[in-house]
C-alpha positions as CSV (number, residue, x, y, z in Angstrom):
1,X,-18.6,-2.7,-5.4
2,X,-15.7,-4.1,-7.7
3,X,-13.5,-7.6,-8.0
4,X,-11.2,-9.0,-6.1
5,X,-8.4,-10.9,-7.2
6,X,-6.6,-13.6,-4.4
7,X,-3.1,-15.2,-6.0
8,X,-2.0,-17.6,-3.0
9,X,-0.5,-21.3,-3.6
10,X,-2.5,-22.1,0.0
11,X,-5.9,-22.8,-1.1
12,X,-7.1,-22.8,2.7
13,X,-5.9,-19.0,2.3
14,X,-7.6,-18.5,-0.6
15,X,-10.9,-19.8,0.5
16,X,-11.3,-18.1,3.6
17,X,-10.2,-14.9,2.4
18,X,-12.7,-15.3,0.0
19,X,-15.5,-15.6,2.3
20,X,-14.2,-12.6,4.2
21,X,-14.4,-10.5,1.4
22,X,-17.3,-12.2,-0.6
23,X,-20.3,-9.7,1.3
24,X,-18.4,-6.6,0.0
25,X,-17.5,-7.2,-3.8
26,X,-18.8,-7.7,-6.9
27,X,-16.9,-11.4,-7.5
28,X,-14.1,-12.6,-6.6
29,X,-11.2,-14.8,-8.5
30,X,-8.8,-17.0,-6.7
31,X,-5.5,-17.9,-9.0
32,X,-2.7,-20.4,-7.6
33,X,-0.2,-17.9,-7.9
34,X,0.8,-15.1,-9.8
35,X,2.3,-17.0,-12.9
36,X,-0.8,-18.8,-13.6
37,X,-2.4,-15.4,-14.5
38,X,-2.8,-15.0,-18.3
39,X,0.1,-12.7,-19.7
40,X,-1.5,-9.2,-20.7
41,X,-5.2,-10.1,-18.8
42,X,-5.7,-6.7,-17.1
43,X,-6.3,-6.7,-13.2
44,X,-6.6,-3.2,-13.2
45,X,-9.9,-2.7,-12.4
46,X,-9.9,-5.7,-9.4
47,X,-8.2,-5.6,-6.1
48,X,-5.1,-7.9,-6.1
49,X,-4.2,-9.8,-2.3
50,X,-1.1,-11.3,-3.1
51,X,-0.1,-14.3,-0.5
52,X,3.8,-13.4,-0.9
53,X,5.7,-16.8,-1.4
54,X,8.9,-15.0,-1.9
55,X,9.3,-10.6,-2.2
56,X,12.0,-10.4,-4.8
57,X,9.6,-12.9,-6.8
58,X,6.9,-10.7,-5.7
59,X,8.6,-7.4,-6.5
60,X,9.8,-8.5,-9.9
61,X,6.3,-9.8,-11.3
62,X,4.7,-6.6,-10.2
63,X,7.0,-4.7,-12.2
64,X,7.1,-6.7,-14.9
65,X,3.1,-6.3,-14.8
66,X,2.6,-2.8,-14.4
67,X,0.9,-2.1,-17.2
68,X,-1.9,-4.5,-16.0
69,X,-2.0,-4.5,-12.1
70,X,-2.5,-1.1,-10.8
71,X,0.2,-0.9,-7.7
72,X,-2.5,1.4,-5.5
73,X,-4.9,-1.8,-5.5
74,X,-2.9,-4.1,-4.6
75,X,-2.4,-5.9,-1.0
76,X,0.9,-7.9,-0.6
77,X,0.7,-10.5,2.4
78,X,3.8,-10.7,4.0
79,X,4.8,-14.3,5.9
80,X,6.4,-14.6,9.0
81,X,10.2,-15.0,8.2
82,X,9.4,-11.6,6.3
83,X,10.3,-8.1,7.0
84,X,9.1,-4.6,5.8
85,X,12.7,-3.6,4.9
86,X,12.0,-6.4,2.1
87,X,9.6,-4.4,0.2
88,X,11.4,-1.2,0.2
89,X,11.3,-0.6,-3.3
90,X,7.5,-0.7,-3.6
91,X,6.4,0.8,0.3
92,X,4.6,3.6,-0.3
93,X,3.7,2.6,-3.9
94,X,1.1,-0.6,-3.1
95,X,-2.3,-0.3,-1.5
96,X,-1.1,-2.7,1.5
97,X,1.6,-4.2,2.6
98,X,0.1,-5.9,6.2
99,X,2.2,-8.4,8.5
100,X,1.7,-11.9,9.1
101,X,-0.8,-11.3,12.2
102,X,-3.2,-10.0,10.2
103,X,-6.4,-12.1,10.5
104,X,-8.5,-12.1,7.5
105,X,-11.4,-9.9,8.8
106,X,-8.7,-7.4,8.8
107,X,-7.7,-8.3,5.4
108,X,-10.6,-7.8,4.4
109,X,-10.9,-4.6,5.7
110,X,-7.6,-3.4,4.6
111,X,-9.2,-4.1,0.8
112,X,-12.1,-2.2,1.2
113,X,-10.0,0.4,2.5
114,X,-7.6,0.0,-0.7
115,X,-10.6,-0.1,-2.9
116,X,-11.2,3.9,-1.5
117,X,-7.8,5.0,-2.1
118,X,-6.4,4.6,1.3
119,X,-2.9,2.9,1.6
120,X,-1.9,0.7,4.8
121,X,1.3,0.0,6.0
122,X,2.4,-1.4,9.3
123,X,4.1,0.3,12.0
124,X,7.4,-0.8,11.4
125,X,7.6,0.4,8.4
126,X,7.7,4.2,10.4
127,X,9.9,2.4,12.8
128,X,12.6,1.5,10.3
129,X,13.3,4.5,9.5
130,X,15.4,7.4,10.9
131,X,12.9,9.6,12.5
132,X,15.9,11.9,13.5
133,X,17.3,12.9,10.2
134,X,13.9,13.6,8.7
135,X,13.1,15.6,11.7
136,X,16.7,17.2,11.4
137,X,16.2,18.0,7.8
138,X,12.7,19.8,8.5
139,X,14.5,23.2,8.8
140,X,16.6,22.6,5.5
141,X,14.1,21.4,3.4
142,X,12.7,24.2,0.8
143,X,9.3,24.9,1.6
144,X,6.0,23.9,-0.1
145,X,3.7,25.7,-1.3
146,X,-0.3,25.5,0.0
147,X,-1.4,23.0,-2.6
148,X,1.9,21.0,-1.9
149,X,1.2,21.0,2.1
150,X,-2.5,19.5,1.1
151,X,-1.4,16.8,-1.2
152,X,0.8,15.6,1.9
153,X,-1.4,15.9,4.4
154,X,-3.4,13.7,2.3
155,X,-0.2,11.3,1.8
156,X,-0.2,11.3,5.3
157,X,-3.9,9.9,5.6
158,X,-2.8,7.2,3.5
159,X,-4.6,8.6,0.1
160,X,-4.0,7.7,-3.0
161,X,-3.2,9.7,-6.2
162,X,-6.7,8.8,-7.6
163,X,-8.2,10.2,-4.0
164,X,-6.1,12.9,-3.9
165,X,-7.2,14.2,-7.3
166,X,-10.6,13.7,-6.2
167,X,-10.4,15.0,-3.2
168,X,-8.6,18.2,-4.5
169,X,-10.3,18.9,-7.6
170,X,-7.3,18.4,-9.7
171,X,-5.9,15.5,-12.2
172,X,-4.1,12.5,-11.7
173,X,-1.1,13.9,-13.4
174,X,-1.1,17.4,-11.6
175,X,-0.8,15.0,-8.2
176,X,1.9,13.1,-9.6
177,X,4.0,16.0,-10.5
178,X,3.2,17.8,-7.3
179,X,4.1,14.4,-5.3
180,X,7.6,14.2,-7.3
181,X,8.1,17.8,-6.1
182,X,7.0,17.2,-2.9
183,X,9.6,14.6,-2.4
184,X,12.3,16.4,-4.0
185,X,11.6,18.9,-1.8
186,X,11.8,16.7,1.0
187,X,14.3,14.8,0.4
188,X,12.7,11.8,0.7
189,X,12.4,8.2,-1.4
190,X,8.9,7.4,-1.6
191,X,5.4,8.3,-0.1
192,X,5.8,6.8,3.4
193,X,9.2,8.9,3.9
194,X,6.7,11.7,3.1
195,X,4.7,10.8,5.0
196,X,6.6,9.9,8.3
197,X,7.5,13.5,7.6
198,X,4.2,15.0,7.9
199,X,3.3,12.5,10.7
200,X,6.7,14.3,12.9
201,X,5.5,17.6,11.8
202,X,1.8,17.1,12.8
203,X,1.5,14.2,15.1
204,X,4.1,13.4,17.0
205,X,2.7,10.3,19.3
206,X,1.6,7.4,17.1
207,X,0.1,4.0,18.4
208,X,-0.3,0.3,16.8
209,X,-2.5,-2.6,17.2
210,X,-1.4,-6.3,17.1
211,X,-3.4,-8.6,15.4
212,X,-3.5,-12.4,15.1
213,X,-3.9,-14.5,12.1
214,X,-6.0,-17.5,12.9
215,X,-3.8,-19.8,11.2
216,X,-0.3,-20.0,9.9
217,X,0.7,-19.2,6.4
């Protein structure tokens, strides 16, 4: 078990995500939004679910809070005039970026999910981009070596770094530098490029379900 963090200005979202989740964690915190967390306090340890007013805004305080919000364990929210090409530059970096049908039994789920290691994106995400070239660029790309092809097959599942090392016996740091050359290797920007390419290389039929939110955020 561990904390959960909830930073929404909707305090209806807030509360029932907070009954969602309240069976399955330690405690829970509910902040009216991001900027009335305490500069410095360390979220590290919790599970952030971010209601995301606005992803620039969104993007920018997560950077700027690095240090104390670990990226892997955190769950953005996206709203309906939203799109996963909006997030770009942290896909494949948070736990969970999940679309605006999500209801919140499902959000819940998607943080104990996180809270293992897995990551959760949506389908669209795979969508956007150009299965073609990556599947193109298969025969050009140098190949990896056998603990290479098992870090990405664990991308692939969605695993974290922490997981991965875990899972493979090995430190954090050895993943990181094995996912940097992994994606050199590859060609490719982040971990969901890397892992759309292992998904065309190993499974090439994918399905999604749609979800509902129970009210509108």
């Amino acid at each position: 078990m561990s904390n959960i963090a909830i930073i929404t200005d909707s305090a209806l979202l807030s509360t029932v995500i907070d009954r969602a989740v309240a069976a399955s964690f330690d405690g829970t915190r509910r902040q009216f939004g991001f900027r009335s967390i305490p500069q410095g306090e360390n979220l590290r340890d919790s599970i952030v679910i971010i209601d995301a007013v606005s992803p620039d805004a969104v993007i920018q305080l997560l950077e700027a809070r690095r240090e104390t919000v670990d990226l892997e364990r955190t769950i953005i929210l996206m709203r309906s005039d939203q799109f996963c090409e909006d997030y770009s530059s942290i896909v494949g970096r948070v736990g969970g970026l999940l679309p605006a049908d999500f209801s919140v039994e499902e959000i819940a789920l998607a943080a104990k999910l996180v809270r293992r290691g897995l990551s959760m994106v949506p389908s669209a995400v795979f969508a956007s981009l150009d299965a073609d070239e990556f599947a193109d660029a298969a025969t050009d790309a140098a190949p990896l070596t056998e603990r290479e092809d098992s870090v990405l097959d664990l991308i692939a599942e969605g695993a974290g770094n922490k997981t991965i090392a875990r899972r493979l016996n090995i430190s954090d740091s050895t993943v990181r530098v094995h996912v940097r050359s992994i994606m050199k290797k590859l060609g490719v920007q982040n971990r969901t490029q890397a892992a759309l390419r292992a998904v065309l290389q190993r499974t090439p039929q994918r399905q999604s379900a749609s979800v509902k939110l129970p009210f509108k955020r």
